[in-house]
N, C-alpha and C positions, 0 to 999 in steps of 0.2 A: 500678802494677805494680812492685814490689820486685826492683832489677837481679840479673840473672841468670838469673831467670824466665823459662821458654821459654812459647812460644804452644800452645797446645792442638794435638795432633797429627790432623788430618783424620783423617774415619772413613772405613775403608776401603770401598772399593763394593762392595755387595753382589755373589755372582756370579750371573749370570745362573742360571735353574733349568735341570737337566739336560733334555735333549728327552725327548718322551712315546718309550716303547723299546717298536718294536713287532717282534715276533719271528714267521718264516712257519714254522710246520713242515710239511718238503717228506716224502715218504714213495712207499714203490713205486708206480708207474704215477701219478703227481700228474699233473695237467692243466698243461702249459706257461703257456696262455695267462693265465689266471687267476695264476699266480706272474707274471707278465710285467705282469697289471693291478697287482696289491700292491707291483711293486718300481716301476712308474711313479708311482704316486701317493704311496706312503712312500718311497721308499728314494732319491730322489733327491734332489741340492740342489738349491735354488731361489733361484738371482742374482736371479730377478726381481721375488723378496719380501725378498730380503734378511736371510734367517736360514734358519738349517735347522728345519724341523716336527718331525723326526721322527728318534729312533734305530734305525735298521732291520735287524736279522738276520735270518739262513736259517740254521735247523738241523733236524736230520734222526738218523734212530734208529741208522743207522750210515754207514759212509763209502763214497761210490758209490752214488747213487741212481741207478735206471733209472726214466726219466719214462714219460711216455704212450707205451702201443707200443712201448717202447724205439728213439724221437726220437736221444734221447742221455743220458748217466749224467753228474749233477751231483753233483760232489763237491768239496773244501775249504770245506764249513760246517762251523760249529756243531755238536756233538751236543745231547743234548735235556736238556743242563742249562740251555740259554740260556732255556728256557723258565720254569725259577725265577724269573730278573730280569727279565721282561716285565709292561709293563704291559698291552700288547693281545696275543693271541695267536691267527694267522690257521689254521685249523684243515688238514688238508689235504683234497683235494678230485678223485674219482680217477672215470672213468667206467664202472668195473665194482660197481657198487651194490650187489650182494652180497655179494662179498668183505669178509669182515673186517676190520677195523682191530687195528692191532699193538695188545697189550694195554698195552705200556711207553710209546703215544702217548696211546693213552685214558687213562690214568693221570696222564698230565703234565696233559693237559687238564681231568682233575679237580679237579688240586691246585692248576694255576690258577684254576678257576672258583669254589674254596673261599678260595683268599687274596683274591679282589676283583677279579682282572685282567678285563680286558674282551676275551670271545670272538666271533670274525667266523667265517661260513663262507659261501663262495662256491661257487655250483652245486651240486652234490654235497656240498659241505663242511656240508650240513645232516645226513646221514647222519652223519658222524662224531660231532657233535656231539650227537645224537638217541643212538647208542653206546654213547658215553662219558657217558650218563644225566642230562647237563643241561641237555636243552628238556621234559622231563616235566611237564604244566602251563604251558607258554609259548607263546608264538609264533613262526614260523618263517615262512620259502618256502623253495623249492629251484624244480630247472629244471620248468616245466609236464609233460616228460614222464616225468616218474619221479613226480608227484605221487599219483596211485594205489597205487603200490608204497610211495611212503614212509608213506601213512595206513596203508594194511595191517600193515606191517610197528610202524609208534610212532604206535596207536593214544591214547595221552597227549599228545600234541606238539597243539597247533592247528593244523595247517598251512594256509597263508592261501597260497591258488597261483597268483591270480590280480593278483598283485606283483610289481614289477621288486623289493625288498626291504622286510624288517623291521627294525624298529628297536626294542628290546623291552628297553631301559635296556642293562645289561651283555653280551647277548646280541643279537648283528646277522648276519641270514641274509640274501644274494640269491638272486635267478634264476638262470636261464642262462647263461652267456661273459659276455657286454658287458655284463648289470647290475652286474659285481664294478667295474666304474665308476663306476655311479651311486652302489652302494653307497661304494664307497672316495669320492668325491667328498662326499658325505653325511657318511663320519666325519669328515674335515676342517674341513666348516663347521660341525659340533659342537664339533671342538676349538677352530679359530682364526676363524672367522667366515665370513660370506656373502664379502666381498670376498679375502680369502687362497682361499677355494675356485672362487672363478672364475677366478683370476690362475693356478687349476693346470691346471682346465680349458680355460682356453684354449693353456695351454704342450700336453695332450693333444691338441687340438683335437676338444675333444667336450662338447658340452651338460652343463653345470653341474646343470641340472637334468629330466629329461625328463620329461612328464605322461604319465599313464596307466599301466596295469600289462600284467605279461606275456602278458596277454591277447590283447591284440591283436598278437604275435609266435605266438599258436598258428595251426599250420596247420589250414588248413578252405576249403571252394571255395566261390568268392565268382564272384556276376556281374559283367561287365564294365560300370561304373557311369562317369558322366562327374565330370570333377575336380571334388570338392568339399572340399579341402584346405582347413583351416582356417590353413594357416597365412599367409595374406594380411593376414587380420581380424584374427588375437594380434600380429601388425605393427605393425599400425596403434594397435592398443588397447594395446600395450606403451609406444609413446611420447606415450600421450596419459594414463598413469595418473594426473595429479593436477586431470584432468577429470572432472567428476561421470555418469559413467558408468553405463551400466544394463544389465540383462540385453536390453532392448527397444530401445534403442538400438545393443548389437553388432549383434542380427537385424534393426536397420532398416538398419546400415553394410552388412551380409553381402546384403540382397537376401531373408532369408527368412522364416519365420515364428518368434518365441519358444518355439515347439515344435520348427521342425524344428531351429532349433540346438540346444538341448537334446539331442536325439535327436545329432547330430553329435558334440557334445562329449561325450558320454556313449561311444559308436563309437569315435570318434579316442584321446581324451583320457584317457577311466573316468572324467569327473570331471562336473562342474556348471560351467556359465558361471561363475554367481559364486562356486563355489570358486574356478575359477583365477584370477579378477579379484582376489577376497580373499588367494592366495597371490603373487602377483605384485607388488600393492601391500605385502604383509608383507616380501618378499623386498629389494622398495626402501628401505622404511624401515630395515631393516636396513643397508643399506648404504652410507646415508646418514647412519646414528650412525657408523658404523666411521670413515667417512671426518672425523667429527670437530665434525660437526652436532651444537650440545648444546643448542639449543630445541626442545622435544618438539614442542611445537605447531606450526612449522617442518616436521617433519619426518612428523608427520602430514598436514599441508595437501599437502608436495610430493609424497607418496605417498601421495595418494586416499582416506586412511582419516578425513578428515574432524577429528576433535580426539585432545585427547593420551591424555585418559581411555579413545576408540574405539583409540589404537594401543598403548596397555600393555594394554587387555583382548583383544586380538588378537595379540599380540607376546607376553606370558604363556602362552596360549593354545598359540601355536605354536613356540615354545621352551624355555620352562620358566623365564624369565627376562624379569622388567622390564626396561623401557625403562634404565631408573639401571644396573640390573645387566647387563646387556649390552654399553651403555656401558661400564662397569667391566672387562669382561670380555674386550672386542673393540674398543673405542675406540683411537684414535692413541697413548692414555696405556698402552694396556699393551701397545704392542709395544714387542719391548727386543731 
């Protein structure tokens, strides 16, 4: 090296990438509770993960909103340009069903749904978005008892009513009140993974994931039947998933017949024994990459799913992503 020559100046570090910006728009008579799930699950920081998720705004069509019933008037947002710079945009979601939606809200949620952003609607917020003309040919839910009037009214829309939520790539519709949870819980471990979405969950204190659909939240008169709560048996069978487990084996731990659990989980659940057994070992595997496990084979043996070729064909399946690219995607290496 020829004196006076300086050493190569260090490359700068990259900056971290901006947080995904997720924008609520609130509008007359908005449901409280439901903005109250969206700002628990986005709009909070999280010490307990160690980075913030999420850029979270409120804006609205003018200043002074009166919420449900007129509660109270939420005012100092956003107006409804914040909706331009959004990546997700939470529609709003009002309990008089009929009523119109402002046309300068539909509008915005057009010209979001045209740029790419990703639209959520909660309860009611299936209406809007049914509206503002883009579930036409899609899939949806809204709450069980408006299901009738919303097929009437957007005969185009699929509406699937017996879901706590849809999930239908760019477009995500819940149930009633408390699936705006599940849902909001759900987009999370789409964006940052199975283990960031339980770490929220349990800051919420509310099941990460619940089986079954809104079904069995509709009212209807039932006999007084003795406990047969399944939730003794997914106990037990939760911490024993990377035992070779069987449908014939739950109903031999349970006491009953392979039919009558069936019938049970099918009642409780909507789902099949070995759906949830297969969801639950997927759910592990997942979160046994995140935490940093990089032998597939490993990580299928500890999660029940037997080898590695059975957990990328089950793990593609149920995310849309190889074992490598999940890895990639949710692994220790790409939190920053």
């Amino acid at each position: 090296m020829s004196q006076g020559s300086s050493q190569p100046r260090p490359r700068p570090r990259p900056r971290p990438a901006a947080p995904h910006r997720v924008v609520v728009i609130v509008d007359e008579n908005s449901n409280p509770f439901e903005l109250g799930c969206a700002t628990e699950v986005f709009g909070l920081d999280r010490p307990e993960i160690g980075r913030r998720l999420y850029d979270f705004r409120l804006c609205a069509p003018e200043p002074g909103i009166r919420m449900r019933d007129g509660f109270f008037t939420l005012g100092g947002v956003a107006d409804l340009s914040a909706v331009e710079r959004a990546d997700t945009v939470i529609v709003p979601n009002r309990p008089d069903t009929e009523v119109p939606r402002r046309p300068a809200v539909l509008a915005a949620i057009r010209r979001a749904h045209g740029r790419g952003a990703r639209l959520i609607g909660f309860c009611s917020g299936a209406f809007t978005l049914a509206e503002a003309g883009v579930l036409d040919g899609r899939r949806a839910t809204a709450h069980w008892q408006w299901a009738e009037e919303f097929r009437a009214r957007f005969p185009a829309v699929r509406l699937e009513p017996d879901v706590l939520f849809v999930d239908d790539g760019d477009i995500l519709t819940a149930a009633g009140s408390a699936a705006a949870l599940d849902l909001g819980l759900h987009v999370v471990r789409r964006d940052h993974g199975a283990e960031v979405a339980n770490a929220v969950s349990r800051r919420l204190v509310f099941a990460a994931h619940r089986d079954g659909g809104q079904k069995q939240f509709v009212e209807r008169p039932v006999p007084k039947l003795r406990d047969e709560s399944l939730a003794p048996l997914l106990a037990w069978a939760q911490e024993r998933l990377d035992h070779p487990l069987t449908v014939a084996g739950l109903a031999e731990w349970a006491a009953v017949s392979p039919a009558t659990l069936h019938r049970r989980f099918r009642a409780q659940l909507g789902t099949t024994p070995l759906a949830w057994l297969t969801g639950e070992r997927i759910a592990l595997a997942c979160r046994l990459i995140e935490r940093g496990e990089a032998r597939f084979e490993v990580v299928a043996r500890r999660s029940g799913l037997g080898t590695a070729a059975n957990l990328r064909a089950l793990l593609t399946r149920e995310t849309g992503l190889s074992p490598s690219a999940y890895r990639r995607r949710f692994g220790p290496a790409a939190v920053t």
